[in-house]
C-alpha positions in Angstrom: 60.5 114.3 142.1 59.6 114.4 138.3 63.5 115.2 137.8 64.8 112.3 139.6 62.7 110.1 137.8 63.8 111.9 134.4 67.8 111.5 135.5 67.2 108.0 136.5 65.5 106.7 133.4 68.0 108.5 131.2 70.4 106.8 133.9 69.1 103.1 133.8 68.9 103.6 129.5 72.6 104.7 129.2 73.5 102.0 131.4 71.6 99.6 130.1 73.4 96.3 128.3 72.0 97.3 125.1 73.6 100.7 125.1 76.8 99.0 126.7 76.9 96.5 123.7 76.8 99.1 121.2 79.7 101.4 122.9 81.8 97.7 122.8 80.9 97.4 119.1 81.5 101.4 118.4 84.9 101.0 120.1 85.8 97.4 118.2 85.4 99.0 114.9 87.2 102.4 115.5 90.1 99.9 116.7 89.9 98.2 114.0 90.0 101.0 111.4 93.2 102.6 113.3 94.7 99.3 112.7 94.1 99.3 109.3 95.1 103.4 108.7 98.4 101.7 110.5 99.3 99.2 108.5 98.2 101.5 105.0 100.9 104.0 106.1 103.6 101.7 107.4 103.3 100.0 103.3 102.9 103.2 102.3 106.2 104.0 103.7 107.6 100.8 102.5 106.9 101.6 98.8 108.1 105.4 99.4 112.0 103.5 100.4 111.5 101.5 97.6 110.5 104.0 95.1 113.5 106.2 96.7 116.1 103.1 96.2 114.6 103.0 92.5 115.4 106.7 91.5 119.0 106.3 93.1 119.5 103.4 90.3 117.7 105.0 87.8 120.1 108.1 88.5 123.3 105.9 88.5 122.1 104.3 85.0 121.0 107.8 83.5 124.6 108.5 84.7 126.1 105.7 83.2 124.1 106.1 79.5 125.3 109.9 79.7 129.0 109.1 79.9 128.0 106.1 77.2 126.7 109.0 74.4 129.4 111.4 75.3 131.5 108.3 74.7 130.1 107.5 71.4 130.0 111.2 69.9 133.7 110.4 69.5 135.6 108.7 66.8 137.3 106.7 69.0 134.3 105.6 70.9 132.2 105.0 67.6 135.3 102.9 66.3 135.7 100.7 69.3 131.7 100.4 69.2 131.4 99.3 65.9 134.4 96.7 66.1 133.3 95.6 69.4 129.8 94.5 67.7 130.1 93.6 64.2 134.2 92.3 63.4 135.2 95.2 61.0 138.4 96.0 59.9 140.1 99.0 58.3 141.5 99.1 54.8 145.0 97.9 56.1 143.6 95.5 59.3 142.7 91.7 59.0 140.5 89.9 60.9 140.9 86.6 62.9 137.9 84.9 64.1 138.8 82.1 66.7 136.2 79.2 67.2 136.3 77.1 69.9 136.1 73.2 69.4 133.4 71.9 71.4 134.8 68.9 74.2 134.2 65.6 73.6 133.0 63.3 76.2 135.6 60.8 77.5 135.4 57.1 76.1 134.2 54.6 78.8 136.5 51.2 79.1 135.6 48.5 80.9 138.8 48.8 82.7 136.8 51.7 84.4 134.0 50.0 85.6 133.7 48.6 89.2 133.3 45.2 90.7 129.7 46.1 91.7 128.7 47.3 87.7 130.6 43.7 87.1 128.7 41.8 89.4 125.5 43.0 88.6 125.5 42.5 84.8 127.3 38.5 85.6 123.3 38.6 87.4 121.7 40.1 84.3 120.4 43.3 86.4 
């Protein structure tokens, strides 16, 4: 009889609301942390694509500067460079610079105004 008594105590206490209340609360934060482990690797991920798209550009650009220098370690290229950047000449070459002349804005008549602008400066407005 001293058993059943045990079992139902231990019974009555696991069932209890406090012990049910805790479970819920246990259960709500496990949740809660999966959720967050979730969204850590799907931004995780996220960065992992974007540092993957970042080395492909890098790569292209390392590319790029390589055939630049193998480029430049030539005369040709070094000549070009230089008279690409700074208007230089050789011995028997001239150089032409060519300005632009800046636009000038259009002169106003009155023949271009219209019978509103007219009416409203006959009104002083």
């Amino acid at each position: 009889m001293l058993d059943f008594q045990q079992k139902w105590k231990a019974k009555t206490f696991f069932y209890s609301r406090g012990v049910r209340v805790f479970l819920a609360i246990v259960a709500l934060y496990s949740i809660y942390s999966t959720y967050t482990v979730y969204q850590k690797k799907h931004e995780s991920m996220r960065d992992v694509a974007q540092a993957e798209q970042r080395a492909i550009a890098l790569s292209a650009k390392n590319t790029a500067l390589l055939l630049d220098i193998d480029h430049l370690q030539t005369d040709e290229g070094l000549e070009a460079e230089i008279r690409s950047k700074y208007s230089v000449a050789k011995g028997s070459e001239q150089v032409v610079v060519l300005v632009e002349e800046e636009p000038t804005p259009p002169i106003s008549t009155s023949e271009n105004k219209s019978v509103w602008l007219k009416i409203k400066r006959v009104f002083g407005f």
